[in-house]
matplotlib code that plots the C-alpha trace (Angstrom):
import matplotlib.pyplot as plt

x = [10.2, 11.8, 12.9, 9.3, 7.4, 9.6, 9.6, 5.3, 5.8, 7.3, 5.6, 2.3, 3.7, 4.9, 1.0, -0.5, 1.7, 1.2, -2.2, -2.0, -0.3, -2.5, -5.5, -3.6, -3.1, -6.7, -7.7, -4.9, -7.0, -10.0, -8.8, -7.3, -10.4, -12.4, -9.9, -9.7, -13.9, -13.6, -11.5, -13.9, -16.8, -15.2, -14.4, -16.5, -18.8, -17.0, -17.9, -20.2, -19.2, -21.4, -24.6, -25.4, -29.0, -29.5, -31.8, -29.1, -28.5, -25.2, -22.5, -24.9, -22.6, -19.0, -16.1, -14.6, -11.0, -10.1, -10.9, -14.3, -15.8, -15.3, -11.1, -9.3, -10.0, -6.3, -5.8, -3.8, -3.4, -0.3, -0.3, 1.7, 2.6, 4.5, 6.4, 7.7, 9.9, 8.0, 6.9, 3.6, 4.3, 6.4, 3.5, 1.1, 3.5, 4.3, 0.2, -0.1, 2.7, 1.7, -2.4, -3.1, -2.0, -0.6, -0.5, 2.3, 3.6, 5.8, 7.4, 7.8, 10.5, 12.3, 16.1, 18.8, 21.9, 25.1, 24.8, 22.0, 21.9, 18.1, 18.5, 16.2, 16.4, 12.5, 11.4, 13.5, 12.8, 9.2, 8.9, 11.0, 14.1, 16.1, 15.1, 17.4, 20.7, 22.5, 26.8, 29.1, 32.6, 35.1, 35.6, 38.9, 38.6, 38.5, 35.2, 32.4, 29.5, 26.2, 24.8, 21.5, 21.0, 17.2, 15.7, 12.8, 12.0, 11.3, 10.5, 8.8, 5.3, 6.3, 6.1, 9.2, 9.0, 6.4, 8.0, 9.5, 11.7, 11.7, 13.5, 11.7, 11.0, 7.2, 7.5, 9.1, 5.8, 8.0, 8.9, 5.4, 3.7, 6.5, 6.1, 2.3, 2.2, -0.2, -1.2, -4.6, -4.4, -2.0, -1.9, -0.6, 2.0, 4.3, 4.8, 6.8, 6.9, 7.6, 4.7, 4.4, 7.8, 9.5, 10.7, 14.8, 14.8, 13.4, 15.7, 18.4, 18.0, 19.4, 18.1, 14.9, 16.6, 15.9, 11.8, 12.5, 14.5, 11.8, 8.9, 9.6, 6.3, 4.5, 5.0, 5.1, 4.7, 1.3, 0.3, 2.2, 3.3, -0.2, -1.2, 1.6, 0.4, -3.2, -2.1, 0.4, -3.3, -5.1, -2.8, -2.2, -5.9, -6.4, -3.5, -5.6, -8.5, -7.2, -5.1, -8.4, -10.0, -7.8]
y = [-57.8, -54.8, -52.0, -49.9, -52.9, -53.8, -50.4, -50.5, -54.1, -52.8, -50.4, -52.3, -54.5, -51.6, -50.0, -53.4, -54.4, -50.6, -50.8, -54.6, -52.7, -49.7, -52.7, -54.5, -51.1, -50.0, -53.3, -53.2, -49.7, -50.9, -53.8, -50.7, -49.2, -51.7, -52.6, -49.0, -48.9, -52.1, -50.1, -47.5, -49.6, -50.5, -47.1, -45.8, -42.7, -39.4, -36.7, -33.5, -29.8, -30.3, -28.3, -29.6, -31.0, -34.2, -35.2, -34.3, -36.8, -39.2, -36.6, -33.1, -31.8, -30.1, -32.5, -31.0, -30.9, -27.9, -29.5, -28.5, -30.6, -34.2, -33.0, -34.0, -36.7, -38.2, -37.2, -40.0, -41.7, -43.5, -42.2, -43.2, -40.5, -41.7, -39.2, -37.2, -35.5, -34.5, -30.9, -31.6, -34.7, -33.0, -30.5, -32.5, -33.6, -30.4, -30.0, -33.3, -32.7, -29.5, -29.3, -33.4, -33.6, -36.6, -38.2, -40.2, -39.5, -41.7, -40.2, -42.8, -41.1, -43.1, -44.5, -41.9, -43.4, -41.6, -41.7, -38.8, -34.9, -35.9, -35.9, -35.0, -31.2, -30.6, -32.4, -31.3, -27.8, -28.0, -29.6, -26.9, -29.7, -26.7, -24.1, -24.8, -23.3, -24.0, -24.4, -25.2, -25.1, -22.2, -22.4, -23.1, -26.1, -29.8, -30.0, -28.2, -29.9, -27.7, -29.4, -28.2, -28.2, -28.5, -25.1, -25.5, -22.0, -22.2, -25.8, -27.0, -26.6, -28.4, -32.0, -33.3, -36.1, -37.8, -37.6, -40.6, -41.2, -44.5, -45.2, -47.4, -49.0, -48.9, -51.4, -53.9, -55.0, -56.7, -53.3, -52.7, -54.7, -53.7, -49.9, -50.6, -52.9, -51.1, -48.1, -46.2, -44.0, -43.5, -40.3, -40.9, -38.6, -40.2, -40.1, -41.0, -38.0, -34.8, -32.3, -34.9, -36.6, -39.6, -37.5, -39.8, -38.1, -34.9, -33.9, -36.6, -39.2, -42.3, -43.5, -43.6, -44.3, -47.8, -47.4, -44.8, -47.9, -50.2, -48.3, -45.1, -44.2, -44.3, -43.9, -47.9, -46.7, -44.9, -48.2, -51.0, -49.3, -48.0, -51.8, -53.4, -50.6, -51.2, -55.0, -54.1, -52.1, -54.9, -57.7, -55.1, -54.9, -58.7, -58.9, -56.4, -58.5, -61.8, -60.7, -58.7, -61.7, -64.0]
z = [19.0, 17.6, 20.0, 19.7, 20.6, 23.6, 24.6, 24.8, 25.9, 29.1, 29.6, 29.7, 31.9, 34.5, 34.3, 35.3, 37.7, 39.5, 38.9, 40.5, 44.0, 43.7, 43.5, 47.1, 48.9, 48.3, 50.0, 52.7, 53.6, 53.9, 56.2, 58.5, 58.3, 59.6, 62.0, 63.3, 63.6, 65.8, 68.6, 68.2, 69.0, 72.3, 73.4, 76.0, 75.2, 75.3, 78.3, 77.3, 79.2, 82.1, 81.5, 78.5, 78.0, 79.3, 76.3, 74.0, 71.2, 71.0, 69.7, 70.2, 73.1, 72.5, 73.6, 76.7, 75.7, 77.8, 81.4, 82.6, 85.2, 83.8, 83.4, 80.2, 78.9, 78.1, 81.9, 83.7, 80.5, 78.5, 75.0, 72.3, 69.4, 66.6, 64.3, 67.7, 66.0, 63.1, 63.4, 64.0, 66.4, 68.4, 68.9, 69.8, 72.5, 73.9, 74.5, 76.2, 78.4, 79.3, 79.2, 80.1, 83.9, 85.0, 81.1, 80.4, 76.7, 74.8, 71.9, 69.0, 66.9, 63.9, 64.6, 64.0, 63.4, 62.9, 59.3, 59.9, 61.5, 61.8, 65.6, 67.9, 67.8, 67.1, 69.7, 72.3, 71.6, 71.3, 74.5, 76.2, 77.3, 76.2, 77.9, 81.1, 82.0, 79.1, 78.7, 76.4, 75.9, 74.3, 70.8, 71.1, 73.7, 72.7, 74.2, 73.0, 73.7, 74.5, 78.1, 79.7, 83.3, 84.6, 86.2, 87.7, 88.1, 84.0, 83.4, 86.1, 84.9, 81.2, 83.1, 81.3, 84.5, 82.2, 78.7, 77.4, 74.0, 71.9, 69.1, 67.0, 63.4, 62.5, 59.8, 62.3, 64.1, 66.9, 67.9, 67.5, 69.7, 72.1, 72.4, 72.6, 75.5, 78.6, 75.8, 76.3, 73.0, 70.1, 68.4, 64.6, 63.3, 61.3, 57.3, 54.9, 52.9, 53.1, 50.8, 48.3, 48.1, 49.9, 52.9, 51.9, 48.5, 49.7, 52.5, 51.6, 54.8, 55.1, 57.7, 55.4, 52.4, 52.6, 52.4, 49.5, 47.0, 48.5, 47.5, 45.9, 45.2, 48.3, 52.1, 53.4, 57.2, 56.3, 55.7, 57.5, 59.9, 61.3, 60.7, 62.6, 65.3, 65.3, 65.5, 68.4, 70.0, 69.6, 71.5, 74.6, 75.0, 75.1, 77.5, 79.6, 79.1, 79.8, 83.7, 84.4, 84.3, 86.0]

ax = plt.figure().add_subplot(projection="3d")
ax.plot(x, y, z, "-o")
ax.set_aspect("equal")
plt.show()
């Protein structure tokens, strides 16, 4: 071959083989999908706001997801949000905390080595960890690390009691099935990207650069991570099953 033909020779080659994984992804979906629907079919019917018509067809009523007489329906619950530190994660648990009483959150938030300044700022902030009496030392001290001290005149409705931070790898489905075990829901947050760009070459983090040489050109925890998840879901709930039954 001269160069020109090598050139289109390679290049051939690189379309097929991405149009090979964009062929397995699509199918790697549609396994999740199905997978997804079966936990749906064993979730019980959702609660209508009392005074709806008793007639009313499957899915005709509102959702009561501000309390009403049936109460919230995450109320009492474990639930598991991955991407807790995400902007919109850490949200999401800030409202569970705070409108689901007596619902046990656990905040799934990717390892942050010190190789990172990822941290855990967002989350603690949205959750109000930081809004205690804060100290830290003078500028001129060896020590100046910022401590907060609880106050429970400002933080004691924000139910921090019930708030619980995991490190953990979604594409390791050991740790998976781990911070599944005894879960009643999972709220999904996480991504690998940030707007449309592998979130390690968009903000420069290590600690995802890893997935980014991998796969540069797609987010592997959209995809094996919710699997090794909904795999994680799926062994709890037998585990259930089976000691029920004993």
């Amino acid at each position: 071959f001269d160069d020109t033909e090598s050139e289109e020779y390679l290049r051939a080659r690189d379309a097929e083989r991405e149009r090979e994984e964009a062929e397995r992804l699509l199918a790697e979906a549609r396994k999740l999908r199905a997978a997804a629907s079966d936990i749906e079919d064993d979730i019980p019917p959702r609660p209508f706001v009392a005074g709806a018509p008793p007639d009313a067809a499957p899915g005709a009523g509102r959702f009561d997801w501000e309390g009403g007489s049936g109460g919230h329906p995450l109320r009492g619950k474990r639930v598991l949000v991955t991407g807790a530190n995400g902007r919109l994660g850490s949200m999401v648990c800030r409202y569970l905390l705070r409108e689901c009483p007596g619902c046990e959150v656990i905040a799934a938030v990717h390892y942050v080595g010190e190789a990172t300044t990822r941290g855990y700022g967002r989350l603690s902030y949205e959750v109000g960890a930081e809004d205690g009496v804060g100290s830290i030392g003078a500028a001129w001290s060896e020590d100046r690390t910022a401590t907060y001290q609880y106050d429970p005149e400002t933080m004691g409705g924000y139910n921090l009691q019930n708030l619980r931070v995991v490190d953990i790898e979604l594409l390791d489905p050991v740790e998976c099935t781990a911070v599944t075990k005894d879960v009643d829901a999972v709220v999904w947050c996480a991504t690998d990207f940030n707007a449309n760009k592998p979130r390690a070459i968009s903000g420069l983090n290590f600690a995802f650069l890893f997935r980014a040489v991998a796969a540069p050109t797609k987010g592997r925890v959209e995809i094996e991570g919710l699997r090794n998840i909904l795999e994680g879901l799926r062994e709890s709930k037998l585990a259930r099953r089976f000691a029920a039954a004993r």
